[in-house]
C-alpha positions in Angstrom: -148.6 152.1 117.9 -150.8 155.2 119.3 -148.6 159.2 119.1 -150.3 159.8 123.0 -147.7 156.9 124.6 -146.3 153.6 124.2 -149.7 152.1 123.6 -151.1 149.7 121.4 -154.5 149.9 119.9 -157.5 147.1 120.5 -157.0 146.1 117.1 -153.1 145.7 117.0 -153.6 144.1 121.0 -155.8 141.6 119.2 -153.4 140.6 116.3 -150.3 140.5 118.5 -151.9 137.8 121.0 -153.6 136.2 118.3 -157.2 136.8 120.2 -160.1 138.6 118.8 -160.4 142.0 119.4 -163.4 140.9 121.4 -161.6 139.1 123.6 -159.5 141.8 124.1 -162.2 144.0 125.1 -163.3 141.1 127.5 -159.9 141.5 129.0 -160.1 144.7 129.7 -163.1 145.0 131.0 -162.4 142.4 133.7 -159.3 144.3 135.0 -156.7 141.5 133.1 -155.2 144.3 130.7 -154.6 147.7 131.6 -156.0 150.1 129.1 -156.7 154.1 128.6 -159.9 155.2 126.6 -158.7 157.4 124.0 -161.6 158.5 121.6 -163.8 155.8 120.9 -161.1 153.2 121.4 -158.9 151.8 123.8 -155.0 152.1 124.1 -153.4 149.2 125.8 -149.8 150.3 127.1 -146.7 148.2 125.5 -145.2 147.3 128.7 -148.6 145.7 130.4 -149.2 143.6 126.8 -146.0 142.9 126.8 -146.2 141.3 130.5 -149.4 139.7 129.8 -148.2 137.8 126.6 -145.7 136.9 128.5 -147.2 135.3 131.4 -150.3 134.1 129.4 -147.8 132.0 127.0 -147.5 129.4 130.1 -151.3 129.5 130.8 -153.6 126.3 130.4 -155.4 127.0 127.2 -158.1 127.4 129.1 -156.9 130.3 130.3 -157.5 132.4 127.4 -160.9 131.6 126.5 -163.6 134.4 127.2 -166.9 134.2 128.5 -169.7 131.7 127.3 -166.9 130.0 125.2 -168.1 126.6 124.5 -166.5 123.2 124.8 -167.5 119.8 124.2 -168.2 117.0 126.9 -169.1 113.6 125.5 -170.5 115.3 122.3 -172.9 117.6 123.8 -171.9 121.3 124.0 -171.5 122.7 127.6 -171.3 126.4 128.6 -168.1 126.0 130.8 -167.6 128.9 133.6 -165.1 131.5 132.5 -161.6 131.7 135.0 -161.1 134.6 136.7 -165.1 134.9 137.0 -166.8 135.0 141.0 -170.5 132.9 140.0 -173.8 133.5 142.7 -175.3 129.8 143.2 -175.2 126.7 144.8 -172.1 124.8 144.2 -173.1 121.5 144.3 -175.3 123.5 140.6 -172.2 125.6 139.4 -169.6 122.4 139.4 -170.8 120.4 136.8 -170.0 123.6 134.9 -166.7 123.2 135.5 -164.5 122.0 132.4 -162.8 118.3 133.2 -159.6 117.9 134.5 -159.4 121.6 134.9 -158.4 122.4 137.9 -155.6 122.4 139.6 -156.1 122.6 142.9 -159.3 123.1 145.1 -159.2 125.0 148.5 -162.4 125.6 150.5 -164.2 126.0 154.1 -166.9 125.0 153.7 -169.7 125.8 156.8 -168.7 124.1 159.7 -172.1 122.9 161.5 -172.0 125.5 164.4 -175.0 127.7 164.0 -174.1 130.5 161.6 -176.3 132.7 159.8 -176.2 130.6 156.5 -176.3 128.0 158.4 -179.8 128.4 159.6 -182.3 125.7 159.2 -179.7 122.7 158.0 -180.1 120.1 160.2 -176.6 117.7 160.4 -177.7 114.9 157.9 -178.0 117.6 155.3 -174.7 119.4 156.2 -173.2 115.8 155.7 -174.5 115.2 152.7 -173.6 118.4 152.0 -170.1 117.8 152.0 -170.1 114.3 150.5 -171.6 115.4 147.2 -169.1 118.9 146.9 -166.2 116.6 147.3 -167.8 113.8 145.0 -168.6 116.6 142.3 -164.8 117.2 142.8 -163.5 114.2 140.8 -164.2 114.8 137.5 -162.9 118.4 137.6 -159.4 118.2 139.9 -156.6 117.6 136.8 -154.9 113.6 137.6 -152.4 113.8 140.6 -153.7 117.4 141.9 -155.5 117.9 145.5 -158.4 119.2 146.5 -157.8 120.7 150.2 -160.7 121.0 152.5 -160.1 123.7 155.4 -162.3 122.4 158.9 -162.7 122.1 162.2 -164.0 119.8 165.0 -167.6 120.4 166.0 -167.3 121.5 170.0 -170.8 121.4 170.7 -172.5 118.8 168.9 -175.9 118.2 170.2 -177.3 114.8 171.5 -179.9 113.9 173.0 -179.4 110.7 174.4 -175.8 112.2 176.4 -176.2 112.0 180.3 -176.0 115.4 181.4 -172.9 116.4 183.0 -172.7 117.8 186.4 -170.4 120.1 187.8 -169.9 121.0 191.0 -168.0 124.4 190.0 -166.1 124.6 193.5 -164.1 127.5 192.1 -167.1 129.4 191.3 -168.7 129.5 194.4 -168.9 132.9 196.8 -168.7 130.8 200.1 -166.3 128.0 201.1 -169.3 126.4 203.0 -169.5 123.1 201.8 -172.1 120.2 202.0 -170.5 118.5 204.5 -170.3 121.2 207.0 -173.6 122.1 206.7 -174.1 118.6 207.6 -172.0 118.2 210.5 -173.4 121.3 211.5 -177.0 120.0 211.5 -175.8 116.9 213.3 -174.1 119.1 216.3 -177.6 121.4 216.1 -180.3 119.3 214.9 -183.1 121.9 215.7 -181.4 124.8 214.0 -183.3 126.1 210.9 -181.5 127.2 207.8 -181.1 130.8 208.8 -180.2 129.6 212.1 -177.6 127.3 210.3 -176.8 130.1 207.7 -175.8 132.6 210.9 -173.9 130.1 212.5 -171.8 129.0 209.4 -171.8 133.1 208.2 -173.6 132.3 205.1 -176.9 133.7 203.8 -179.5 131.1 204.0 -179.8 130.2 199.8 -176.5 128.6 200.1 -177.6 126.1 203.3 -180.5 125.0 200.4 -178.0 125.0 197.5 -175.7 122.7 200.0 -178.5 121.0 201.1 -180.6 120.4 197.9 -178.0 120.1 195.5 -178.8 123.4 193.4 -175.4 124.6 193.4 -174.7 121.2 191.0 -174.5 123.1 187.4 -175.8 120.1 184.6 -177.9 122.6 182.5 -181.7 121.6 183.0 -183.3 122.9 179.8 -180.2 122.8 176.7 -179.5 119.7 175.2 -175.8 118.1 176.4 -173.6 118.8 173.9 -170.2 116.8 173.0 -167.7 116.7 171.0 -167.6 115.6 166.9 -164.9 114.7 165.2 -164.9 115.0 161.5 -161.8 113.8 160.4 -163.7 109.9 159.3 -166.3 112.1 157.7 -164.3 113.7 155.5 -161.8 110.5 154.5 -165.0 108.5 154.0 -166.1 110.9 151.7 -163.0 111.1 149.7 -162.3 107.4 149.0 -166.1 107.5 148.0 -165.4 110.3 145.5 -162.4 108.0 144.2 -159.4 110.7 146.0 -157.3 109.5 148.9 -156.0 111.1 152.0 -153.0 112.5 151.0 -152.2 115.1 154.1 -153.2 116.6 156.9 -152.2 119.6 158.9 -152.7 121.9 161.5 -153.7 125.6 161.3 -153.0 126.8 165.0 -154.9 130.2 165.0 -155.3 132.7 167.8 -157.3 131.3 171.3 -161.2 131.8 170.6 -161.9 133.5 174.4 -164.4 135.5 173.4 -166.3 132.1 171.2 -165.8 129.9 174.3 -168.8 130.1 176.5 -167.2 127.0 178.8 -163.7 128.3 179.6 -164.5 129.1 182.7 -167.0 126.3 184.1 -165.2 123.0 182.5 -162.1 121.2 181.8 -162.8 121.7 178.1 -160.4 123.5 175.8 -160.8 126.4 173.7 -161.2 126.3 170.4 -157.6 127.5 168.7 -156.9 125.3 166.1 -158.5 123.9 162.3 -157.3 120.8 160.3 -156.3 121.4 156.5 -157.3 117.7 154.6 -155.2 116.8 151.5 -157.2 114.7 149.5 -155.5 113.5 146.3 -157.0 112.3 142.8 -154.7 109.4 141.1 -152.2 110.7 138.9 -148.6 112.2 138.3 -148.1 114.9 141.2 -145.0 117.0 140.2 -142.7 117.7 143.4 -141.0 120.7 142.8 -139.7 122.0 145.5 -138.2 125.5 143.8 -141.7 126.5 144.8 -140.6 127.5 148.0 -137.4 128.9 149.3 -135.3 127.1 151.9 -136.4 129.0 154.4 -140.5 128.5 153.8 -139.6 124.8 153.6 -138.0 124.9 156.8 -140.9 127.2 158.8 -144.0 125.7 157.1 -143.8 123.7 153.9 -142.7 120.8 155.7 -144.2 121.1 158.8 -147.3 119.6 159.8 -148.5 122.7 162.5 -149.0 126.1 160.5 -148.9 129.2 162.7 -150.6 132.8 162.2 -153.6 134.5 163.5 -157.1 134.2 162.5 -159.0 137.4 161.0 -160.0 139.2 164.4 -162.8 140.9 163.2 -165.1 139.2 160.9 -166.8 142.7 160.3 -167.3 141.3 156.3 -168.2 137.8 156.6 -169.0 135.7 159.7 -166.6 133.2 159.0 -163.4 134.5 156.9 -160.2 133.3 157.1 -156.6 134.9 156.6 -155.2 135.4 153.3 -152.3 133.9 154.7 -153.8 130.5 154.3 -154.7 130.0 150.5 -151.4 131.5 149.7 -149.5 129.3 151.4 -151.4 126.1 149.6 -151.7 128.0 146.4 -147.6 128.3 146.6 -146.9 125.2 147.5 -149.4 123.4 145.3 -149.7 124.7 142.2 -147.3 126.9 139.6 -148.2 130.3 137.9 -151.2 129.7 135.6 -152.6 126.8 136.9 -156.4 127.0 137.9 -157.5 127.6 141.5 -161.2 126.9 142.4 -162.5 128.0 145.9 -166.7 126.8 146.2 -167.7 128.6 149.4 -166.0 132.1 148.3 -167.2 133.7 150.6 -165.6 137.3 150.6 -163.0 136.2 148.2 -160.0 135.6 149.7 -158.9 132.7 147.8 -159.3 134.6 144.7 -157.2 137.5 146.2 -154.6 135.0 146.9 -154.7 133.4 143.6 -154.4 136.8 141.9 -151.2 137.9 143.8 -149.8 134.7 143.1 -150.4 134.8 139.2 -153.0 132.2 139.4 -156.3 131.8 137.5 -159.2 131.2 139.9 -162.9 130.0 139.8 -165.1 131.4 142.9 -168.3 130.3 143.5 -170.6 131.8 146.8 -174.6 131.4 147.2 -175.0 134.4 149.2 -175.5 137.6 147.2 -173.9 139.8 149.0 -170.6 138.2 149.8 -170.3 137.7 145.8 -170.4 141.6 145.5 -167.9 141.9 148.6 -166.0 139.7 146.8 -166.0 140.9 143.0 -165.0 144.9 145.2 -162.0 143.4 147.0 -161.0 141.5 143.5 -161.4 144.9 141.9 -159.3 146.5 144.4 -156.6 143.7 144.2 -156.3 144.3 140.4 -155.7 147.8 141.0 -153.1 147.5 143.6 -151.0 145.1 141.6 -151.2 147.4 138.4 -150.0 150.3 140.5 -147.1 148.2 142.5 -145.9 146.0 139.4 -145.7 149.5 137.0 -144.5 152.2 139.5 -142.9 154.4 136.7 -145.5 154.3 134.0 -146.1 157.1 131.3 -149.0 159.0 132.3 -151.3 159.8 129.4 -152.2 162.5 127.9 -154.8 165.2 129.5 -157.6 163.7 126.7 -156.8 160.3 127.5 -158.6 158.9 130.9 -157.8 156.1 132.6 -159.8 152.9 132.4 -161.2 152.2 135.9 -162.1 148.5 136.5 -165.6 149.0 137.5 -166.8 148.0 141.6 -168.6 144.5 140.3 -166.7 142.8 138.0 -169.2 141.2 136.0 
């Protein structure tokens, strides 16, 4: 043990977890142990080995193992992806990288079909099959009787071409209460009257005699293609009894009214969009109920319920399409215990990882776009930082020679 504080050497780390020193080094350069550079070495403090060892002791075996550690599949060696790792790539690439029966539970949003940025240039048949062979990939990885829970929504305008288009006469819209039929009954009383002489006697301007007369005021959108609704609830459950899972849940995630996204809330009967689906699909296998996972009060205001309530992420300032932190915990809590494996394959800015971490989970991210991989890796970064500052308020502080190790901005 180190003279400058309650601190252990890399070496001593090593031998009291049984790693290699290493893997030690591995673990503190990804932010999971706390360590000081003193000299040429590090000094890992007594109270944050002693809480890893601790929590690490319940850990998967997989867990433990460092990057590029290799493991066999079916005789042939395989470079499985680290935990706690964020990986740039496709997903449908990246999960057959994934260890079997690793993973406990699965939670993703995957793009929705609505015309985001990352979205551009996938027509629908590739978004489908898009989503049919992530969830088939799915199988071999989810561990027996764990889920795989796919976060989604309803497509509101889905684009066809062979819909009638719809006309609305948008009555509450109009300026003048003139309507077809008096224009009409005032043509019949005064057949020779012109429009403007029509438009002073009815005390309109004479553009709304032709709208009345012609029809223009009849909104059916002359150039866009009709647009209805798509349900994907059958896509997804056809997709999962392919894959070999079945249907296990479903629930409700009723966000914040989308005003601002609705560009028909005013000029139809449709809704607006304020609510997503969260789909439970289950692989085959012992599922352990345990319901100490929640207290009696979380049972009775959500884990139970079918309808989860809290606001969406009202500026998307980061990421187009991010959703509250709020969500993963609550499946990540309920689904799975501290230790088990959490995999999230559209990443995006990370927040399933974030969740994962404050819940004393291990995580795999995966997210094709560049830069929401580095937004990601900063806000994991962050995350370990906060937790080492709330968990050890009252720590020693080291010596003026001794400077703290900062977990760098990209966790690499």
């Amino acid at each position: 043990m180190s003279r400058h504080l309650d601190a252990y050497t890399v070496t001593k780390a090593a031998s009291i977890l049984g790693y290699t020193p290493q893997h030690v080094r591995h673990l503190i350069r990804t932010g999971h142990l706390l360590a000081f550079k003193a000299g040429r070495d590090w000094l890992i403090p007594r109270w944050d080995l002693e809480t890893f060892k601790d929590s690490s002791s319940e850990r998967p075996k997989e867990a433990s193992q460092p990057s590029g550690a290799l493991k066999t599949d079916n005789g042939n060696k395989t470079a499985w992806l680290a935990l706690n790792e964020v990986y740039c790539g496709d997903c449908r690439e990246l999960l057959e990288r994934i260890a079997p029966n690793s993973i406990q539970l699965s939670v993703w949003s995957p793009p929705y079909h609505v015309g985001k940025k990352y979205e551009s240039g996938q027509s629908y048949e590739e978004w489908v099959d898009l989503l049919e062979t992530v969830i088939r990939l799915h199988y071999r990885i989810i561990e027996p009787g764990q889920f795989v829970v796919v976060n989604i929504a309803d497509i509101l305008c889905f684009e066809d071409l062979s819909m009638p288009r719809i006309q609305a006469d948008l009555v509450s819209n109009k300026r003048h209460a003139v309507t077809r039929e008096m224009v009409l009954q005032a043509k019949k009383e005064y057949p020779s009257y012109d429009r403007y002489q029509l438009a002073d006697l009815l005390g309109c301007s004479e553009q709304t005699i032709d709208r009345r007369l012609n029809g223009n005021n009849v909104r059916g959108g002359k150039h866009s293609c009709q647009t209805r609704v798509k349900l994907v609830s059958a896509l997804i459950e056809d997709a999962a009894i392919q894959a070999g899972f079945y249907l296990y849940d479903r629930r409700i995630w009723h966000k914040d009214a989308a005003w601002q996204n609705s560009r028909w809330h005013n000029s139809s009967y449709r809704s607006v969009d304020e609510f997503e689906y969260l789909y439970f699909l289950w692989k085959p296998g012992v599922t352990v109920i345990d319901r100490n996972r929640l207290s009696n009060s979380e049972w009775q205001e959500w884990g139970s319920r079918g309808v989860w309530r809290f606001p969406s992420v009202r500026a998307n300032d980061l990421h187009e399409a991010m959703f509250p932190v709020e969500l993963p915990l609550r499946l990540i809590k309920l689904l799975t215990d501290p230790g088990h494996n959490v995999l999230d394959c559209f990443m995006g800015s990370g927040t399933s990882a974030v969740a994962a971490l404050r819940l004393g989970r291990n995580f795999i991210g995966i997210e094709k776009v560049r830069d929401y991989v580095d937004l990601a890796k900063s806000r994991l970064a962050f995350e370990r930082r906060r937790a080492q500052s709330s968990l050890f308020p009252h720590r020693v502080e080291p010596s003026a020679d001794v400077a703290p190790h900062r977990v760098p901005r990209h966790v690499t």
